[in-house]
C-alpha positions in Angstrom: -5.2 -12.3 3.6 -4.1 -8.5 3.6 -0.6 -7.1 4.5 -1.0 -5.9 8.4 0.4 -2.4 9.0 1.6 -1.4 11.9 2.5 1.9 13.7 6.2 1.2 13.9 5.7 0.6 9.7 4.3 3.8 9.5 7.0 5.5 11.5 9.6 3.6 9.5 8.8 5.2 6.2 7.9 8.7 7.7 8.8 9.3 10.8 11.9 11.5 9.8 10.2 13.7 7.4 7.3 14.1 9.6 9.8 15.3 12.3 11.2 17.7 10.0 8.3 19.0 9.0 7.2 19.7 13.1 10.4 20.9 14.2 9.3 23.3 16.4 6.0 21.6 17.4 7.1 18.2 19.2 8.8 17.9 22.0 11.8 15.8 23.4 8.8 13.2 24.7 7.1 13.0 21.3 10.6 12.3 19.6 11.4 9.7 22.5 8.0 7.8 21.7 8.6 8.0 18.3 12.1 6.7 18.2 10.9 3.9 20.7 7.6 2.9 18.4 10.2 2.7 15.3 
């Protein structure tokens, strides 16, 4: 049986470098969803 991977996993481990990296591209909704998923 594999290992199930999920959004909020994904987020976990790169969510704040991603954001980082697209300061000035995401907007105060994006970073809500985000923070919400995670």
């Amino acid at each position: 049986m594999s290992a199930r991977l999920e959004v909020a996993d994904i987020f976990g481990r790169h969510g704040e470098a991603y954001r980082q990296v697209h300061d000035g591209h995401l907007g105060r909704v994006e970073r809500r969803v985000m923070s919400a998923i995670e």
